[in-house]
NUVOTI-86041 format. One record per atom (N, C-alpha, C): x negated, y, z negated. Coordinates in steps of 0.1 Angstrom, whole numbers, plus 5000, padded with zeros to 4 digits. Atoms other than C-alpha are relative to their C-alpha. Layout:
<tises>
XYZ ...
</tises>
This chain:
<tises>
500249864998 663992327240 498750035007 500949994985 661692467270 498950104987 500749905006 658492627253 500050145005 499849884998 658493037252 498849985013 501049984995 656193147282 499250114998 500349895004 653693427281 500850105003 499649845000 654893757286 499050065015 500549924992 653593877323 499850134997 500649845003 651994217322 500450055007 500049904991 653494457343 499650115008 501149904995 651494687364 500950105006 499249924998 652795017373 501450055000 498449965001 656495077358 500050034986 500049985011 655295207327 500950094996 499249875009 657895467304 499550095005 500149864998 655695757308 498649945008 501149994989 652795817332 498750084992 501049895006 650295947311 498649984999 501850065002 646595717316 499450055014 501149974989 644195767347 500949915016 499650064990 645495477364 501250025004 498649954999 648995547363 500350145008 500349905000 648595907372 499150025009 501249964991 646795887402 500750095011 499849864988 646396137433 501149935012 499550044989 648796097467 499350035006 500750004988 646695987493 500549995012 499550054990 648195947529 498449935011 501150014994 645795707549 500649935013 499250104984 646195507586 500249894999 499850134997 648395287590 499549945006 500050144992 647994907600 500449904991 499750104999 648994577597 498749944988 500950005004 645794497576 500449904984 499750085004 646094187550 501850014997 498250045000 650294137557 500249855001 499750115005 651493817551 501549985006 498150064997 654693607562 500950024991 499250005016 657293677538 501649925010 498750064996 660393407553 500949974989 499350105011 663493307534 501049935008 498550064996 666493057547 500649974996 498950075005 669193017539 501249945006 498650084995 672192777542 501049914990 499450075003 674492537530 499549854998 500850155007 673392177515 500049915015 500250084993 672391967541 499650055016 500049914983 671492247571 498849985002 501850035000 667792137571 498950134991 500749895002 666592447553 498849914992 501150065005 663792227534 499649965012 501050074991 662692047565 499650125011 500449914988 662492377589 499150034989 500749945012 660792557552 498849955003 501650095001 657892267553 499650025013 500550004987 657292267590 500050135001 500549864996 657192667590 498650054990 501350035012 654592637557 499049935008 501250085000 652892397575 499050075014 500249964991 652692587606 499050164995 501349865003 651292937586 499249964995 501750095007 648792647566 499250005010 501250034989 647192587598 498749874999 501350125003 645892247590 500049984982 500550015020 644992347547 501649944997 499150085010 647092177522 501050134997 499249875008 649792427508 500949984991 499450005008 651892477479 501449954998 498750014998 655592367473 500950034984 499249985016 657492507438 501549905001 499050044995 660592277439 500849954989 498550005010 663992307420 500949865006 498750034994 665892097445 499749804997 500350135004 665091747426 498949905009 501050084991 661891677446 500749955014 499249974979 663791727483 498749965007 500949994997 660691797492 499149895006 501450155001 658491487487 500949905007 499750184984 660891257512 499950025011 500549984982 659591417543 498449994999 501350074998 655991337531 499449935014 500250034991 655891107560 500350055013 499649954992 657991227579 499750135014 500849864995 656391597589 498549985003 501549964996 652591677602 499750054991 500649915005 651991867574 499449934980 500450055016 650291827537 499850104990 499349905012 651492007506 499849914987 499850085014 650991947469 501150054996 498950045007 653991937445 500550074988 499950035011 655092107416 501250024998 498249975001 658992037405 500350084982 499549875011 660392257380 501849944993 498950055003 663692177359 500650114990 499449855009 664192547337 499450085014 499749904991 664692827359 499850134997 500549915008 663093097338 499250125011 501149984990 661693367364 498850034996 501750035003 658693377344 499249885004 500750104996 658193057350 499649975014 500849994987 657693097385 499050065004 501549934991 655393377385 499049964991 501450045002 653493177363 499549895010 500350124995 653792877387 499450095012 501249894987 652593157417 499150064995 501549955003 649693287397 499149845000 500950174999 648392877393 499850025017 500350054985 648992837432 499350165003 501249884998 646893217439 498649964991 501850055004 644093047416 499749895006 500350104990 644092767437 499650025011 500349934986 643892977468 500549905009 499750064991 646592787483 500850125013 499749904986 647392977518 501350065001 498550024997 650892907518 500850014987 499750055008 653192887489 501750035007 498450004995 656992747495 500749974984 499250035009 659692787469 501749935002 498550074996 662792557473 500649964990 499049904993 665392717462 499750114990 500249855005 664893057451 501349974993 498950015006 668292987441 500250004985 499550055014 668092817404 499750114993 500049905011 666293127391 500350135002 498849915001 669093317399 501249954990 498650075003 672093107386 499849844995 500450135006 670092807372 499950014984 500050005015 669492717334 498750045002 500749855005 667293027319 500350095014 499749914985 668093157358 500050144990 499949825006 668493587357 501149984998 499349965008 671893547349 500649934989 499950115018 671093257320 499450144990 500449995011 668993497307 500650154994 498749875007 671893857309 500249944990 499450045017 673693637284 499749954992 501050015014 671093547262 499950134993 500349845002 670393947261 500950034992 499149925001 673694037260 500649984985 499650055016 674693837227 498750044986 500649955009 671493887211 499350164998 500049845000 671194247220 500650105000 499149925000 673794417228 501549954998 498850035002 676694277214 500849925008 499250044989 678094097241 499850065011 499749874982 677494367268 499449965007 500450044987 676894227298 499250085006 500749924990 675994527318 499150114993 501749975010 673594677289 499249915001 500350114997 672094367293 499149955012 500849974988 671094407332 499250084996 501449914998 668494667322 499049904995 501250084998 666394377311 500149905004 499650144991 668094087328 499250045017 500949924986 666994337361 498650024999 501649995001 663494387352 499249905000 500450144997 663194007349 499749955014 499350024989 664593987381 498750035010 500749944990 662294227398 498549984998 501350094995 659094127384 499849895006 499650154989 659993747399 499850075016 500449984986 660193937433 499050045002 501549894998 657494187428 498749845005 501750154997 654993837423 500249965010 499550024984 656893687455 499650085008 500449994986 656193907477 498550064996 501449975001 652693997463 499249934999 500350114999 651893647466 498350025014 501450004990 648093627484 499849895008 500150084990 648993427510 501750035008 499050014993 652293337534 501549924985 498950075005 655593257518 501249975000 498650044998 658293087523 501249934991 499150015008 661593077504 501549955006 498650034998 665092877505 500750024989 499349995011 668192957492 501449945003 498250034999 671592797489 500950135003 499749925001 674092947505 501549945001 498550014994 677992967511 500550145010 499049884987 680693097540 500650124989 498449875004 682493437527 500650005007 499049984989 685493447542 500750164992 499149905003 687293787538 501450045005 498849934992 690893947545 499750115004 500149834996 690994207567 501550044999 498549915004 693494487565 501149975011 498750005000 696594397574 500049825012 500450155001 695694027581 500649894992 499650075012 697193737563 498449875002 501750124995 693793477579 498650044998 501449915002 690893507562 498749935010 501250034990 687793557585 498549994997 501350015005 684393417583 498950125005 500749834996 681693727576 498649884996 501450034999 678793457579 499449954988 500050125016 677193267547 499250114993 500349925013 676193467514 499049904995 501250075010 672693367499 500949984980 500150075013 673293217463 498750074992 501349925007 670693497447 500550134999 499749835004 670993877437 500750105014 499049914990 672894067461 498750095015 500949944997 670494167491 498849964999 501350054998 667793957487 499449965011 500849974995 667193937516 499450075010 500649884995 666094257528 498849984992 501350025003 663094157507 498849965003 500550124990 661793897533 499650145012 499849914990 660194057564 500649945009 499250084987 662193787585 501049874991 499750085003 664993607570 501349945006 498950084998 667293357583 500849904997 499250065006 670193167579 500649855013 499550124993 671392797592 501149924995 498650075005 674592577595 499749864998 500550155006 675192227590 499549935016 500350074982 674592187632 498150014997 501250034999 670892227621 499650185011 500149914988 671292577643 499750144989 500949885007 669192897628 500050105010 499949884995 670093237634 499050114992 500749905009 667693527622 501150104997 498649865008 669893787603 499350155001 500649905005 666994007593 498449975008 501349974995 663694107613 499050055004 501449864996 660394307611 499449965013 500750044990 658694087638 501150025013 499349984989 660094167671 500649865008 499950154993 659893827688 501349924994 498850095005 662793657664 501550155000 499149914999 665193977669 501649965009 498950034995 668793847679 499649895005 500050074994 667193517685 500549854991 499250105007 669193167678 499249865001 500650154998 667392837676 500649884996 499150154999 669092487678 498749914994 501350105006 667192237654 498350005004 501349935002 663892467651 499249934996 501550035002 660192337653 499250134986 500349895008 659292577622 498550005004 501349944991 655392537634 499850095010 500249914990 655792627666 501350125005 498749895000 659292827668 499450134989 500049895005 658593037640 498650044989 501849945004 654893047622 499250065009 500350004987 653393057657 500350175002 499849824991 654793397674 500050094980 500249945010 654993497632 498450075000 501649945006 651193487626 499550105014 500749924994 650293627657 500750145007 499449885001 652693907654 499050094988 500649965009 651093977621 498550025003 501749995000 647193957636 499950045011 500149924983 647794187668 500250144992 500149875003 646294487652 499349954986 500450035007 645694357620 498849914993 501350095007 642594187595 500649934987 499550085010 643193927568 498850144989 500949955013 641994067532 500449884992 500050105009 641293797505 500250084992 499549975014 642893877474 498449984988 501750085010 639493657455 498850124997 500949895001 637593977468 500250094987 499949835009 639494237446 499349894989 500050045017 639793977416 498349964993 501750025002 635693897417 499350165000 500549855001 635094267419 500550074982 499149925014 637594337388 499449904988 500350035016 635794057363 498349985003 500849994995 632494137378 499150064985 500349995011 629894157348 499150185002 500749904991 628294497373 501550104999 498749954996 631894637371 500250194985 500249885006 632194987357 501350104997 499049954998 635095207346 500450055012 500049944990 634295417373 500649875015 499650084989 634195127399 501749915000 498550065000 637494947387 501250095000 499349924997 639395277388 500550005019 499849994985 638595287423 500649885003 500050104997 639094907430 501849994999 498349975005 643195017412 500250075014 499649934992 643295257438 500149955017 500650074993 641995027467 501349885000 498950104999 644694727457 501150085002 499549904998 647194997450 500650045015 500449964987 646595137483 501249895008 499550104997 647694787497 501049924992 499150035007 650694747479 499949854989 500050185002 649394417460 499350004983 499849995016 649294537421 500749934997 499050095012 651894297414 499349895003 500950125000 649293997427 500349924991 500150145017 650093687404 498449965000 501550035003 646893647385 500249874987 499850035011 646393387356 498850054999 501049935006 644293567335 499149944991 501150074998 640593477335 499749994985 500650015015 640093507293 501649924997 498750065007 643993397282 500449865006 499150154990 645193147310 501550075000 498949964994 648293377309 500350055010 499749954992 650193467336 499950185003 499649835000 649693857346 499850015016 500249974985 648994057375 498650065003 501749914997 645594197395 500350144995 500349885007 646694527386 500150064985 500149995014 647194487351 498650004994 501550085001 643894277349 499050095000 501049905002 642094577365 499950104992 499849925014 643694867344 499549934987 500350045013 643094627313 498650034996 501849995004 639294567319 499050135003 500149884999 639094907330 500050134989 499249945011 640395057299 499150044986 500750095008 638594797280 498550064998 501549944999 635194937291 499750125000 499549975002 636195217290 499750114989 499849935016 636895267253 498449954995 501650005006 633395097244 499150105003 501149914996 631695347262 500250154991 499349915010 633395597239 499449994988 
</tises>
């Protein structure tokens, strides 16, 4: 039996809105591009290269540094070691818990690896503890059986796991198993292929700012695209360096400045740090959508988030001064 994990902290989805930080003012300020990050997922069917384009598109937003690899898919990963230009550490996973991922993406943001690749977003959807291992855990020990009472905390599992994904302080890249739908159309008796269905929550990925999908020819079509450059475009056994990191990053840095994450979180356990200053500092990450940041937290070693961390120590200091 898999030990319990901590309990992530969730920042901003409180019941009622009733503290400082919660309850803050609408600001409108000027757009830009200003610390954005790669957010890719692919998907396909077993054997379409989506690990080997994944690593060579990771290795291509690393630029040289070492980067991260979370991996479900029985250490896939570690047999292109040689194979690829690129250098990644390792960590395989065998429960599918999505806590346990955003604790494994708060370890890789205290490492300050660049990159982090998850292969396959899949298991902690439909894997053992997966989001819908852990509906029917819910559903039996909480609501009787009920399934879809059940989604209100099977869903909120769900969405912190994305929330830390894409609040990840760095680039990241995600694969997911997928299969063909075929559907009947009306008045049809041949069913026709509507293109391959990710193996994850319905929609995932409109979560990605660019995600695509590949067959077993090794041939990658983008489905979904913020960056202009991959928009209706098809690539035949993809260079992920230079096919698609390449025109990515410097879509993302034509206009735009990197921001280190290290900055806020050195500001937020700063021994100089003041209610006043860490209010602001909420309002400042905030700002830059990146309250859900995987943090492991500097006194526990549990997994939370930067905006919990700051609200906490904020709070914290706070009430002594009281």
């Amino acid at each position: 039996m898999t030990q319990p994990l901590g309990q992530p902290v969730r920042a901003g989805r409180q019941a009622q809105r009733t503290d400082e930080y919660d309850d803050g003012p609408v600001v409108f300020r000027p757009a830009s591009k200003d610390g954005q990050k790669g957010r890719l997922s692919i998907q396909g069917p077993s054997g379409c290269g989506k690990t080997w384009t994944g690593l060579s598109t990771a290795g291509g937003f690393a630029e040289g540094e070492r980067f991260a690899v979370i991996d479900t898919e029985r250490n896939a990963a570690t047999l292109y070691v040689n194979d690829l230009p690129v250098e990644f550490d390792h960590f395989p996973m065998r429960r599918y818990n999505p806590r346990g991922l955003i604790k494994a993406l708060a370890a890789a943001a205290a490492a300050g690896y660049p990159v982090v690749m998850i292969d396959s977003l899949t298991h902690f959807w439909k894997g053992a503890e997966g989001t819908l291992d852990q509906v029917s855990q819910v559903a039996d020990s909480k609501y009787s059986g009920n399934k879809f009472a059940a989604w209100k905390d099977g869903g909120e599992i769900q969405d912190d796991m994305i929330e830390a994904l894409m609040s990840y302080p760095g680039h990241v890249v995600a694969t997911m198993r997928a299969s063909e739908k075929w559907v009947l159309e009306k008045g049809s008796k041949t069913p026709v292929s509507k293109g391959l269905l990710a193996e994850q929550r319905k929609g995932i990925e409109f979560e990605f700012g660019v995600a695509a999908e590949m067959d077993e020819t090794n041939r990658l079509r983008f489905i979904k695209s913020r960056c202009p450059a991959f928009r209706g475009l098809v690539l035949n056994q993809p260079n992920g360096a230079r096919d698609i990191a390449k025109p990515y990053l410097d879509w993302l840095r034509d206009g735009g400045k990197e921001i280190d994450a290290t900055t806020w979180i050195d500001a937020a356990s700063s021994d100089d740090a003041t209610p006043k200053s860490l209010l602001a500092l909420y309002r400042e990450v905030e700002a830059s959508s990146a309250l859900a940041t995987p943090l492991m937290h500097p006194k526990t070693g549990q997994p939370t988030s930067l905006g919990a961390y700051i609200k906490e120590r904020g709070m914290a200091l706070k009430s002594a001064q009281q």
